[in-house]
Biopython code that builds the backbone (N, CA, C, O; Angstrom):
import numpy as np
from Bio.PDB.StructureBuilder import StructureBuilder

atoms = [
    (1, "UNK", "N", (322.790, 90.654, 60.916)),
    (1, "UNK", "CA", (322.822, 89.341, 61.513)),
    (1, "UNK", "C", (324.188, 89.065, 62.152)),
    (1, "UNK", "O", (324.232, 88.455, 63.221)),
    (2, "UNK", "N", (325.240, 89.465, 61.577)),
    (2, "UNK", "CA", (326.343, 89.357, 62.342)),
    (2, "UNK", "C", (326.742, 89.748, 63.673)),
    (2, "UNK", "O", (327.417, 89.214, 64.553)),
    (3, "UNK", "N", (325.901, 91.229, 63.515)),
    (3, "UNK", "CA", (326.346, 92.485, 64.457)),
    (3, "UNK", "C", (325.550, 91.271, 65.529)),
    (3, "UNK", "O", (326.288, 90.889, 66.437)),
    (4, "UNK", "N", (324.644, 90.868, 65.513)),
    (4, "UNK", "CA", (323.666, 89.880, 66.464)),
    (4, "UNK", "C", (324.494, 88.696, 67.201)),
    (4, "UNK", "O", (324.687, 88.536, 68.406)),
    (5, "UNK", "N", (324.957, 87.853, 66.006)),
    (5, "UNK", "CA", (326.173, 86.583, 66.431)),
    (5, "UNK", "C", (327.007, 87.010, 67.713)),
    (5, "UNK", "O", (327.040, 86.548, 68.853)),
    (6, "UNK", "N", (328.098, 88.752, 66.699)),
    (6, "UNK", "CA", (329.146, 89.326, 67.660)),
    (6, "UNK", "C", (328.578, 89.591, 69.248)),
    (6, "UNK", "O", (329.169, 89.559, 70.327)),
    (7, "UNK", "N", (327.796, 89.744, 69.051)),
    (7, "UNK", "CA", (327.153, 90.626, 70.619)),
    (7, "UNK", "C", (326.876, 89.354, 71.514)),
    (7, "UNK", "O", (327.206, 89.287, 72.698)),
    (8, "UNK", "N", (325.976, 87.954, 70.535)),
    (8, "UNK", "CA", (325.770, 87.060, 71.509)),
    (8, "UNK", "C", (327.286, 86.343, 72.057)),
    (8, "UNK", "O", (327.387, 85.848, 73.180)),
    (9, "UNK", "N", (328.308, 86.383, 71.160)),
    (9, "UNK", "CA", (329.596, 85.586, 71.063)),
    (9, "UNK", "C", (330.087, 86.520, 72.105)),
    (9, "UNK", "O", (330.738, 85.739, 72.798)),
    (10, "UNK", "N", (330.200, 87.683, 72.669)),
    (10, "UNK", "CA", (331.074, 88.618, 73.253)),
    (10, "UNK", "C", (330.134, 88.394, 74.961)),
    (10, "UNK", "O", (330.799, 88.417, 75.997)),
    (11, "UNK", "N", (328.882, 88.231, 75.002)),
    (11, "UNK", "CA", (328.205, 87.694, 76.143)),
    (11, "UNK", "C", (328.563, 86.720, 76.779)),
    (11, "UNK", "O", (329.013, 86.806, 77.922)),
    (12, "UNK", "N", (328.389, 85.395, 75.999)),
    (12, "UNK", "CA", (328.830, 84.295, 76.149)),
    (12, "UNK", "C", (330.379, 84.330, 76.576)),
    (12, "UNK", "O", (330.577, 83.623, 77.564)),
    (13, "UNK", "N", (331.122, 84.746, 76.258)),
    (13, "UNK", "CA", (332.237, 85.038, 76.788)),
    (13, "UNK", "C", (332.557, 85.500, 77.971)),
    (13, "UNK", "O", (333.441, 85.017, 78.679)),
    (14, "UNK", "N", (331.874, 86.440, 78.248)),
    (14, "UNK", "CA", (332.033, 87.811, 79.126)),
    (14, "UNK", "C", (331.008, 86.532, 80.361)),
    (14, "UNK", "O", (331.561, 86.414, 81.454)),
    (15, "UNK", "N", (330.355, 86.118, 80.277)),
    (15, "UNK", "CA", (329.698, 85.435, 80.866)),
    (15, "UNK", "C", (330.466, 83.643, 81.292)),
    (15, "UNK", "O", (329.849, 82.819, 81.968)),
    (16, "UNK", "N", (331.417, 83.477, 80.897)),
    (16, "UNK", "CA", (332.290, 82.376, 80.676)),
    (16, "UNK", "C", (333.168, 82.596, 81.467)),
    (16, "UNK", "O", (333.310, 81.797, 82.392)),
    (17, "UNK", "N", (334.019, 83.720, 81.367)),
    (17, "UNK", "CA", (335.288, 84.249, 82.447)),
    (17, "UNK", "C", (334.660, 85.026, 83.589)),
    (17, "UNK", "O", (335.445, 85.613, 84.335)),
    (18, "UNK", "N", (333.472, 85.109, 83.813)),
    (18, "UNK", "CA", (333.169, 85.655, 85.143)),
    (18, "UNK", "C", (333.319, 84.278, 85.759)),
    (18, "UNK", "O", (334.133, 84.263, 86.683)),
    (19, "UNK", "N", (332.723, 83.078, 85.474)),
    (19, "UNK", "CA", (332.266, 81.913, 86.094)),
    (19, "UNK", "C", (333.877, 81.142, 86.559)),
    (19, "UNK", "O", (334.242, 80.612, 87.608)),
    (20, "UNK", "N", (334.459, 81.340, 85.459)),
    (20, "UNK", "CA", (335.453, 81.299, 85.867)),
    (20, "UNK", "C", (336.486, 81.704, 87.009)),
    (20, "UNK", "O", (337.197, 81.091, 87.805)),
    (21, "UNK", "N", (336.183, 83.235, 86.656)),
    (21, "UNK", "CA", (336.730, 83.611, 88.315)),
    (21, "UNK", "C", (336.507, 83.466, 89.168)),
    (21, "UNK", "O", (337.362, 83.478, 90.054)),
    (22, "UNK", "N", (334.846, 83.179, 89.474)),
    (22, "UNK", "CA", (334.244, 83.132, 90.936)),
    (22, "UNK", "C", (334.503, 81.192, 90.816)),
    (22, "UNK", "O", (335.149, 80.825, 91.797)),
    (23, "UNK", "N", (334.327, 80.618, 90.357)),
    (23, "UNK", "CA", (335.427, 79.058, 90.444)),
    (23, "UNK", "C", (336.471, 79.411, 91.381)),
    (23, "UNK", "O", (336.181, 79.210, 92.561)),
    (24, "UNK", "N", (337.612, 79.886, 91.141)),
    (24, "UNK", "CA", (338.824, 80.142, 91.580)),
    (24, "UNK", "C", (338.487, 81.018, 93.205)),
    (24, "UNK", "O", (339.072, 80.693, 94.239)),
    (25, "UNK", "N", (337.614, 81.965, 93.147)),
    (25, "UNK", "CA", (337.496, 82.690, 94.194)),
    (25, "UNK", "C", (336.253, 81.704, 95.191)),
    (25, "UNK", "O", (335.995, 82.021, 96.352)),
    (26, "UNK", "N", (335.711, 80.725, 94.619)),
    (26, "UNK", "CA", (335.650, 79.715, 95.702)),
    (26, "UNK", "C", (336.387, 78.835, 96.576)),
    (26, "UNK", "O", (336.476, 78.701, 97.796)),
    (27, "UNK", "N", (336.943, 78.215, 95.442)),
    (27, "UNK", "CA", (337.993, 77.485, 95.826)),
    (27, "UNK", "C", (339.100, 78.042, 96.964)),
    (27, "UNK", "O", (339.227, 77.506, 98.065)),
    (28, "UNK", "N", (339.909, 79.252, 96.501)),
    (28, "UNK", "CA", (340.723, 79.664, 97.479)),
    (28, "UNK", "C", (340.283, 80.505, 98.302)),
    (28, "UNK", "O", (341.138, 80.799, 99.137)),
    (29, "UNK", "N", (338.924, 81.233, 98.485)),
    (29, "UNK", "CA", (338.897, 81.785, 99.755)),
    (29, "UNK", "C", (337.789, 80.907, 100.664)),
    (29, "UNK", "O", (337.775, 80.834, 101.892)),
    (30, "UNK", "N", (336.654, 80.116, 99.511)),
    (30, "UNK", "CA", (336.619, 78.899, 100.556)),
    (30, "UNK", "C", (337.615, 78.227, 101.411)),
    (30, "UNK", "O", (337.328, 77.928, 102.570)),
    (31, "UNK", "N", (338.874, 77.952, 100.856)),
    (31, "UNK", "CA", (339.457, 76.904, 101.718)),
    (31, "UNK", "C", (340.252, 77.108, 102.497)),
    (31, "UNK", "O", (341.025, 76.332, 103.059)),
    (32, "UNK", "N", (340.033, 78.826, 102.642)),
    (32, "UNK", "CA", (341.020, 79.130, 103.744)),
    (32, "UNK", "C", (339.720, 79.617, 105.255)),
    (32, "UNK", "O", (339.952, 80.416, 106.163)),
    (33, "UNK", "N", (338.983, 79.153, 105.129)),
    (33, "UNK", "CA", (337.790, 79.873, 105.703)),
    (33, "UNK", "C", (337.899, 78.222, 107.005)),
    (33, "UNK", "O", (337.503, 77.114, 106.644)),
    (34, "UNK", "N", (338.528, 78.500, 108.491)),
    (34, "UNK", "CA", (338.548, 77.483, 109.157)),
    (34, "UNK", "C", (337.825, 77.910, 110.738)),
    (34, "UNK", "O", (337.685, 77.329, 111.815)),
    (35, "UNK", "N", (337.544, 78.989, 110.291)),
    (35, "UNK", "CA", (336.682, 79.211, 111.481)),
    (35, "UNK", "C", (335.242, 80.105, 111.028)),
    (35, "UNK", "O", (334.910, 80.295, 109.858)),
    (36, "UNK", "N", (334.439, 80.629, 112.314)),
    (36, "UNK", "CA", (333.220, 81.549, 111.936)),
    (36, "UNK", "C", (334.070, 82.708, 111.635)),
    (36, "UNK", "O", (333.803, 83.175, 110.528)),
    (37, "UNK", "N", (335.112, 83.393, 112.329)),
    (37, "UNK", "CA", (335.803, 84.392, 112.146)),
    (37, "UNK", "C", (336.252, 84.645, 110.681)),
    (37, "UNK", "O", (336.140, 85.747, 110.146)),
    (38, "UNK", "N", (336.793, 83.493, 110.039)),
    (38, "UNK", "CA", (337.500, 83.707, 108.979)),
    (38, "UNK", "C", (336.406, 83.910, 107.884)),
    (38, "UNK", "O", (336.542, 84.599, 106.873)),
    (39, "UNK", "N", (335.268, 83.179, 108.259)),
    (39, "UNK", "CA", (334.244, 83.797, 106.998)),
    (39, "UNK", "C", (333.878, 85.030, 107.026)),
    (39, "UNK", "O", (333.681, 85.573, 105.939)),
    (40, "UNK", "N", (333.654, 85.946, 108.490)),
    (40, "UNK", "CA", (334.042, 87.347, 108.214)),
    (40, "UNK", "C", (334.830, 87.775, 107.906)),
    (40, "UNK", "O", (334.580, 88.787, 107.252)),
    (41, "UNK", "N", (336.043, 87.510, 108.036)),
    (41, "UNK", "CA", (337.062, 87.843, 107.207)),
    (41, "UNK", "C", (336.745, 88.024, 105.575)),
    (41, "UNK", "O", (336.552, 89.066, 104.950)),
    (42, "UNK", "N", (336.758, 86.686, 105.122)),
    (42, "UNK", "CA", (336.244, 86.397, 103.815)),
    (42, "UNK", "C", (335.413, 87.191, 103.179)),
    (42, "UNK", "O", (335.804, 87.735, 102.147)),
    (43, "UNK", "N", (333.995, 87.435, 103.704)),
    (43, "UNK", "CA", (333.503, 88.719, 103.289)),
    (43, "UNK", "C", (333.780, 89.784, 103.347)),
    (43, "UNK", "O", (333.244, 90.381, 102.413)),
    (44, "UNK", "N", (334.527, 90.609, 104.137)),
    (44, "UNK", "CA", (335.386, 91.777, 104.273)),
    (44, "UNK", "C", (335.844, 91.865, 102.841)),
    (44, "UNK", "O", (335.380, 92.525, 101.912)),
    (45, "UNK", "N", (337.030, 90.911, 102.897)),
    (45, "UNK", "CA", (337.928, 90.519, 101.627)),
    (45, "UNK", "C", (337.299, 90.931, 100.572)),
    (45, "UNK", "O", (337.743, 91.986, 100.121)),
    (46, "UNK", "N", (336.292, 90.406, 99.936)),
    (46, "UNK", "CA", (335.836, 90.263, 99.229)),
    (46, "UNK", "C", (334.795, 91.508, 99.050)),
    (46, "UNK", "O", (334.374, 91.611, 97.898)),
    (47, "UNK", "N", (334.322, 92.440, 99.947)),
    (47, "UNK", "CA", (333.713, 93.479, 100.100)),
    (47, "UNK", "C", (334.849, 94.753, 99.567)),
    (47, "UNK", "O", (334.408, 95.631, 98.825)),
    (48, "UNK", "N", (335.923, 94.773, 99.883)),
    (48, "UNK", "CA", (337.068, 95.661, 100.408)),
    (48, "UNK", "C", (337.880, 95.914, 99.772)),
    (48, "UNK", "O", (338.242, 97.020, 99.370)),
    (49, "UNK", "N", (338.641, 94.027, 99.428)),
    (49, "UNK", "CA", (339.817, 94.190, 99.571)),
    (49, "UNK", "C", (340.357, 93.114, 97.561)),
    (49, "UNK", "O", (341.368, 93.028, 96.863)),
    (50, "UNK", "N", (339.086, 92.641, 97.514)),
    (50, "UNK", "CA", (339.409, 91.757, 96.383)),
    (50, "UNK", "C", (339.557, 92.359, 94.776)),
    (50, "UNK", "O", (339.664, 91.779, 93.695)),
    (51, "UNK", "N", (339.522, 93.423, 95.058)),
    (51, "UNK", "CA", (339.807, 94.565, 93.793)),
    (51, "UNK", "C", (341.165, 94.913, 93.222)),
    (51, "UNK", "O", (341.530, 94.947, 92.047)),
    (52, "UNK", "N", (341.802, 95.155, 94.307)),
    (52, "UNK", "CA", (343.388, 95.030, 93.956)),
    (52, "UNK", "C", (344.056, 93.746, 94.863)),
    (52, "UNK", "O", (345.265, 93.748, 94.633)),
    (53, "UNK", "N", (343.839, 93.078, 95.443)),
    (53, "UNK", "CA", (344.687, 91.607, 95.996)),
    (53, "UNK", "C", (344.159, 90.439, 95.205)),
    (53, "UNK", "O", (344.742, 89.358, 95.299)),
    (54, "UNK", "N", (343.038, 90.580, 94.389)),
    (54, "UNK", "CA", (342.689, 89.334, 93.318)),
    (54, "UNK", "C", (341.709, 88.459, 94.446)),
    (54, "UNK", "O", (341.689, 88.560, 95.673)),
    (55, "UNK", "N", (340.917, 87.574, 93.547)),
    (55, "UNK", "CA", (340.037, 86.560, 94.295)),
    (55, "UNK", "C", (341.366, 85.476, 94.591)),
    (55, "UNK", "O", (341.449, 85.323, 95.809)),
    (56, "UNK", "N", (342.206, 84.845, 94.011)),
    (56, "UNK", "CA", (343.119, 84.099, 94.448)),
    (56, "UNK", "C", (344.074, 84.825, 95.359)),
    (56, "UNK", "O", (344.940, 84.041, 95.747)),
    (57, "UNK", "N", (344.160, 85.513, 95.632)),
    (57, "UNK", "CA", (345.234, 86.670, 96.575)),
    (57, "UNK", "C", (346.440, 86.853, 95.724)),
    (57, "UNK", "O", (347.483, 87.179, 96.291)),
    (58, "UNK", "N", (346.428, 86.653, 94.201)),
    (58, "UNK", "CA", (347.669, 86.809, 93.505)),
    (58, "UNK", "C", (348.345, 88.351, 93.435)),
    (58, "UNK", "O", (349.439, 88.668, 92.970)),
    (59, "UNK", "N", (347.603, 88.963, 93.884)),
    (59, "UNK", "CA", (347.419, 90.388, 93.353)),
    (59, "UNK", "C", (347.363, 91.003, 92.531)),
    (59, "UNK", "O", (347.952, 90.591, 91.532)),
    (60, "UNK", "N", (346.609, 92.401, 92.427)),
    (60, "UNK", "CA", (346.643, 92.667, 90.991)),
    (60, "UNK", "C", (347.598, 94.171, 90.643)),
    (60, "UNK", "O", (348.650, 94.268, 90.011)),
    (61, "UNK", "N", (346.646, 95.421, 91.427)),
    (61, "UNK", "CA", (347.568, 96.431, 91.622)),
    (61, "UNK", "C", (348.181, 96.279, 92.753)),
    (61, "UNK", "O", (349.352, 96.643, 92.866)),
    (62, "UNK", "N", (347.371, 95.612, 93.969)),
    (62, "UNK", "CA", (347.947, 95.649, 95.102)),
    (62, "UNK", "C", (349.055, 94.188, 95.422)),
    (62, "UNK", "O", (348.935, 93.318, 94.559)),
    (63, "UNK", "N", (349.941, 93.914, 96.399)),
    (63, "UNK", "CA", (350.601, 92.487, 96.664)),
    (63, "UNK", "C", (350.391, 91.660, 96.703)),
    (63, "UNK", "O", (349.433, 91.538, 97.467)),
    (64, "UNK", "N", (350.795, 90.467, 96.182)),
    (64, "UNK", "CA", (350.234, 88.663, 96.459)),
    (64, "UNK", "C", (350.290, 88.759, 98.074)),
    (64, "UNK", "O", (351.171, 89.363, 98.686)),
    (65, "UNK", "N", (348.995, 87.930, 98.785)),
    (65, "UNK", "CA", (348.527, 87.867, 99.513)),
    (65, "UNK", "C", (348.752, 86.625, 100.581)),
    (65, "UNK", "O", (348.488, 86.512, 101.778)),
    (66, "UNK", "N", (349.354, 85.750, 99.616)),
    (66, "UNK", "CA", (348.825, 84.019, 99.831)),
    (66, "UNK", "C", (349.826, 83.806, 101.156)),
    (66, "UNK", "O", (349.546, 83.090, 102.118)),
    (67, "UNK", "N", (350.681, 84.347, 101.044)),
    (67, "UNK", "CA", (351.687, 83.871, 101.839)),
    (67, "UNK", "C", (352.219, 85.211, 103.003)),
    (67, "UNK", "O", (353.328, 85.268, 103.535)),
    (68, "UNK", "N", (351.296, 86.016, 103.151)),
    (68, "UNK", "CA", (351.752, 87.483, 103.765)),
    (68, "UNK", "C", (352.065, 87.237, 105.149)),
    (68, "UNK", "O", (352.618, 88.157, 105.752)),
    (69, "UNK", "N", (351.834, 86.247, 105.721)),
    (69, "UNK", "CA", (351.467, 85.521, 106.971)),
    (69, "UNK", "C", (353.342, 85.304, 107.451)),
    (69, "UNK", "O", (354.110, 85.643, 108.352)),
    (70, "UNK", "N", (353.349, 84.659, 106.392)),
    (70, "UNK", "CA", (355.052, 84.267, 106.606)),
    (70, "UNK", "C", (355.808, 85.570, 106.432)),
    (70, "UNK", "O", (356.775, 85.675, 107.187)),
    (71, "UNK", "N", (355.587, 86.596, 105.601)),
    (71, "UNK", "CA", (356.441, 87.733, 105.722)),
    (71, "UNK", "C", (356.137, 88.895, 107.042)),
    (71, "UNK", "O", (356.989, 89.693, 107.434)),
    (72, "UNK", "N", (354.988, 88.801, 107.502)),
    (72, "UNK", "CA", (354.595, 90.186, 108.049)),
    (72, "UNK", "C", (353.956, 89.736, 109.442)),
    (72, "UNK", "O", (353.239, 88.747, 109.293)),
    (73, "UNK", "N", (354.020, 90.157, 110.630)),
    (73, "UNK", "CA", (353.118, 90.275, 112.166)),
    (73, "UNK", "C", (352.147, 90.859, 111.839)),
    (73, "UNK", "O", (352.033, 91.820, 111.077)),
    (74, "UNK", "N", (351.021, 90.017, 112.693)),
    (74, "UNK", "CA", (350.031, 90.710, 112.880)),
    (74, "UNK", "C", (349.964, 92.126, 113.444)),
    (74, "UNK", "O", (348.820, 92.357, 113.833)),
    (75, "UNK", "N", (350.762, 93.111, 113.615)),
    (75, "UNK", "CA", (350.932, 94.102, 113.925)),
    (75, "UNK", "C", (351.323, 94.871, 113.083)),
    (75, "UNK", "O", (350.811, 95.990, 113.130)),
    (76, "UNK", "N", (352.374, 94.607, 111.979)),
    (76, "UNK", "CA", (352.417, 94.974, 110.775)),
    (76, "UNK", "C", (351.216, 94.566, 110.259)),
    (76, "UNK", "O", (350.539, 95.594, 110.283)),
    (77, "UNK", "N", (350.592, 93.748, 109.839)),
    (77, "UNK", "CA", (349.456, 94.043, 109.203)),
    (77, "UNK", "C", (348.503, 94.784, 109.665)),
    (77, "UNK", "O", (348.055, 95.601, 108.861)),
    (78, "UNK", "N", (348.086, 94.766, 110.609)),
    (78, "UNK", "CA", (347.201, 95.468, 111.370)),
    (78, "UNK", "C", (347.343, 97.336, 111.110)),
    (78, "UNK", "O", (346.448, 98.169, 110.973)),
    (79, "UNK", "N", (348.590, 97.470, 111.119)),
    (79, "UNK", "CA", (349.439, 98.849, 110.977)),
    (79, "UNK", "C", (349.139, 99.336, 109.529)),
    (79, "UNK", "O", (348.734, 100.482, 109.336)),
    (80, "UNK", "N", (349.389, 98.244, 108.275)),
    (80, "UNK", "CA", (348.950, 98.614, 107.118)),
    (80, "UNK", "C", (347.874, 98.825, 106.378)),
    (80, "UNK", "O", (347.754, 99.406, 105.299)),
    (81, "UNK", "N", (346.909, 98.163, 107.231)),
    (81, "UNK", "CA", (345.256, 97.936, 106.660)),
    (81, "UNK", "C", (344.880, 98.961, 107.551)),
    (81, "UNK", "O", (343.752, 99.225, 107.135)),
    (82, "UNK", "N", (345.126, 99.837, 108.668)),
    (82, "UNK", "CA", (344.901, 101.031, 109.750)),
    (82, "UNK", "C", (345.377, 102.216, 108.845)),
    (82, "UNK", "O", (344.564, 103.081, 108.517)),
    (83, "UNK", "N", (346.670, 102.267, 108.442)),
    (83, "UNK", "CA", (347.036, 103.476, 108.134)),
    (83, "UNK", "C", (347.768, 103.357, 106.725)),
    (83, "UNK", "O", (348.755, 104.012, 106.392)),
    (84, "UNK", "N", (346.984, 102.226, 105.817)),
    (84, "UNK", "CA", (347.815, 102.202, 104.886)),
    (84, "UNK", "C", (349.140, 102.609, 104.512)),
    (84, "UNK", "O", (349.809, 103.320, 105.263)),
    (85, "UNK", "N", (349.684, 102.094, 103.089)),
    (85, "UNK", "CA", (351.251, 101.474, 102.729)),
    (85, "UNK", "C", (351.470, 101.458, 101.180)),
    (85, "UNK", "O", (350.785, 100.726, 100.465)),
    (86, "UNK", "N", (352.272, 102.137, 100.764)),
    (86, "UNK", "CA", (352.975, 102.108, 99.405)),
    (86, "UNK", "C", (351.554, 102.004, 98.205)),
    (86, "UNK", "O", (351.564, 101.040, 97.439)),
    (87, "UNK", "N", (350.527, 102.904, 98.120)),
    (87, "UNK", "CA", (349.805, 103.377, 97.630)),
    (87, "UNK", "C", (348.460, 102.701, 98.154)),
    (87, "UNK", "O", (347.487, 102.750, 97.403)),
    (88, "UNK", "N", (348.345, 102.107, 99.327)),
    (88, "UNK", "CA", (347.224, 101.117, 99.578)),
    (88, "UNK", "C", (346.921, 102.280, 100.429)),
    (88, "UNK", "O", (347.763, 103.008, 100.956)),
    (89, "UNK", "N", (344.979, 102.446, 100.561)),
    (89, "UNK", "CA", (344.641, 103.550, 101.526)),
    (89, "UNK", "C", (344.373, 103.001, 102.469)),
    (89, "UNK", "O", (344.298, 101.776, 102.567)),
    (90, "UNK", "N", (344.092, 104.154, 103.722)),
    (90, "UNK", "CA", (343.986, 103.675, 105.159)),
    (90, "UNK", "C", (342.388, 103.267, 104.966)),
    (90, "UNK", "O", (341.474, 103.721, 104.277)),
    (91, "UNK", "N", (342.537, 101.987, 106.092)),
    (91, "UNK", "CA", (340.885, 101.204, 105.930)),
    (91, "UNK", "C", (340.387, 102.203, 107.860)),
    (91, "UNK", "O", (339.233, 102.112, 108.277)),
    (92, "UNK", "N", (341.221, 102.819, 108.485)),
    (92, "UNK", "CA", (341.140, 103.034, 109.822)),
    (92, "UNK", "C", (339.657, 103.575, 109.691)),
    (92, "UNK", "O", (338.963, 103.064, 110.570)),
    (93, "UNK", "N", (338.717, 104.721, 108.622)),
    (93, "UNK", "CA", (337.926, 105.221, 109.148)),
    (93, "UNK", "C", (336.618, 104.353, 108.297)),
    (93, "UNK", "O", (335.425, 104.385, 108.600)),
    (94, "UNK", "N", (337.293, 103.547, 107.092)),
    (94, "UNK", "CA", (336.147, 102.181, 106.816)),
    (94, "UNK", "C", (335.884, 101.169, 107.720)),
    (94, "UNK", "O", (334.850, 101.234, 108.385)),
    (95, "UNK", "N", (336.316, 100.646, 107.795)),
    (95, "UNK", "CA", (336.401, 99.115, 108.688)),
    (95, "UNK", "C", (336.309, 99.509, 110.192)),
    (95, "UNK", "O", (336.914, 100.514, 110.565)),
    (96, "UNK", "N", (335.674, 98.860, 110.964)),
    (96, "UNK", "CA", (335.959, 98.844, 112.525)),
    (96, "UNK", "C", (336.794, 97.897, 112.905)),
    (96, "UNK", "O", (336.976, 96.874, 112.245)),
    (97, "UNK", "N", (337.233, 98.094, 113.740)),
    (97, "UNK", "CA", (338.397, 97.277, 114.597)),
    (97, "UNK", "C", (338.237, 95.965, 114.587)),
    (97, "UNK", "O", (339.050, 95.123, 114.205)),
    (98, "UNK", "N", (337.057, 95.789, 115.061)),
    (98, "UNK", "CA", (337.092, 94.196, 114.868)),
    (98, "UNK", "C", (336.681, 93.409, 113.141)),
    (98, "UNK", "O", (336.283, 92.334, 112.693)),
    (99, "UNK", "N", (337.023, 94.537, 112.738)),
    (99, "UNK", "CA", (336.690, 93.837, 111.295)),
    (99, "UNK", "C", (338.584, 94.156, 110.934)),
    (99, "UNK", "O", (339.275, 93.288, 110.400)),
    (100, "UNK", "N", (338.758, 94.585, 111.065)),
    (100, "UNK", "CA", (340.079, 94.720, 110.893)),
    (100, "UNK", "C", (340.818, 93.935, 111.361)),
    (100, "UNK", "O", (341.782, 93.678, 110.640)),
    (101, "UNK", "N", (340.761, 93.292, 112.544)),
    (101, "UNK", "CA", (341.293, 92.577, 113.078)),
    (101, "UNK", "C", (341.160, 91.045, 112.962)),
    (101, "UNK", "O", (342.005, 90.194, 113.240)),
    (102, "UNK", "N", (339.709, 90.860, 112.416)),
    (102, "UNK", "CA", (339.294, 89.805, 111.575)),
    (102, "UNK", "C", (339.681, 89.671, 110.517)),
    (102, "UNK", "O", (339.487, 88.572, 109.999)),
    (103, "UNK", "N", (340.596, 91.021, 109.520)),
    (103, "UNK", "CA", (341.331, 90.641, 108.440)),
    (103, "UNK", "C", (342.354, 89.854, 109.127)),
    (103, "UNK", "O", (342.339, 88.648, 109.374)),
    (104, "UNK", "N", (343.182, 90.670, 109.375)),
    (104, "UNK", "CA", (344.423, 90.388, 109.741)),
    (104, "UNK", "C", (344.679, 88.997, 110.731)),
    (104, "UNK", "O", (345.741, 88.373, 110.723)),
    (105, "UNK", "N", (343.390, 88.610, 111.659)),
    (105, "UNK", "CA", (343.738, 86.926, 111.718)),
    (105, "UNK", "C", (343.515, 86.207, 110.638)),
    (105, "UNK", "O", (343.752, 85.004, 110.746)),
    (106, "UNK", "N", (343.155, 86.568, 109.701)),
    (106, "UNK", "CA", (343.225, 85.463, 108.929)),
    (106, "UNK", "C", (344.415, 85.133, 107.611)),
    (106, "UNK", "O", (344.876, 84.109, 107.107)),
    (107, "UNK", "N", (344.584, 86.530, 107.411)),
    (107, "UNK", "CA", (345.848, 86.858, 107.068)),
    (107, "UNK", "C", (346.931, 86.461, 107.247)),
    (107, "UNK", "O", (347.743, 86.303, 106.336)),
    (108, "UNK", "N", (347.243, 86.123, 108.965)),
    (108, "UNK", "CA", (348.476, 85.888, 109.526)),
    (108, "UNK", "C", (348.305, 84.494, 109.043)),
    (108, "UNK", "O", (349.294, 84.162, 108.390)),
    (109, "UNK", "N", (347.443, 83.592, 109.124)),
    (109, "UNK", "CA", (347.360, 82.087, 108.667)),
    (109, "UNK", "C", (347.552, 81.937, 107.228)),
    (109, "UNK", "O", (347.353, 80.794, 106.817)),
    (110, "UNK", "N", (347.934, 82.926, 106.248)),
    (110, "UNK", "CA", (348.360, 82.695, 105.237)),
    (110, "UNK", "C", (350.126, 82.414, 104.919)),
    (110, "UNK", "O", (350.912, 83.095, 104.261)),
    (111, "UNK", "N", (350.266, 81.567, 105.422)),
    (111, "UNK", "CA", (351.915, 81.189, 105.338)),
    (111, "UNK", "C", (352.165, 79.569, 104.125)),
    (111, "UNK", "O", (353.293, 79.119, 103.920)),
]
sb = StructureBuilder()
sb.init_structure("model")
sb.init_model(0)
sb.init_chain("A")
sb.init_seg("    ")
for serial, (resi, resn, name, xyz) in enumerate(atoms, 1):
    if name == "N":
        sb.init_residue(resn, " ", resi, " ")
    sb.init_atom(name, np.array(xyz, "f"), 0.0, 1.0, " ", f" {name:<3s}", serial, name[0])
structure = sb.get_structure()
């Protein structure tokens, strides 16, 4: 009967902090979403890229995100998501250009 409790208690949980995250990963990649473009973006993101940059863009293995806009050109970005950077792989033969380029505008608006 316990082993039963533990398993439902470890669900319930596991089922608690998912909801949680996708909360947070509404919130901030909803509200950066200001055009049709940026919701492709958004899905990209979230297809791609939300594994190591986090649903909040905090990052996890890869760099905080939130503000990349203010550090980097769209050409630098464009350059890093093409031919990857400091253990990040190249997206050049995933992504097509205009999906790439749909990252990276939306990206640059992260300042």
């Amino acid at each position: 009967m316990k082993r039963i409790y533990g398993c439902a208690l470890a669900v319930a949980m596991l089922l608690l902090l998912s909801a949680c995250g996708q909360k947070v990963e509404d919130t901030i990649l909803k509200d950066s979403i200001t055009t049709p473009e940026d919701g492709e973006a958004v899905a990209i993101y979230k297809k791609q890229c939300i594994s190591c940059h986090a649903a909040d863009l905090n990052g996890r293995v890869g760099p905080e995100l939130k503000k990349v806009g203010s550090r980097l050109t769209d050409e630098q970005l464009g350059s890093i998501i093409r031919e990857g950077a400091q253990g990040m792989p190249s997206y050049e033969n995933r992504l097509e250009d205009k999906e790439i380029d749909a990252i990276v505008q939306w990206l640059v608006k992260m300042k």
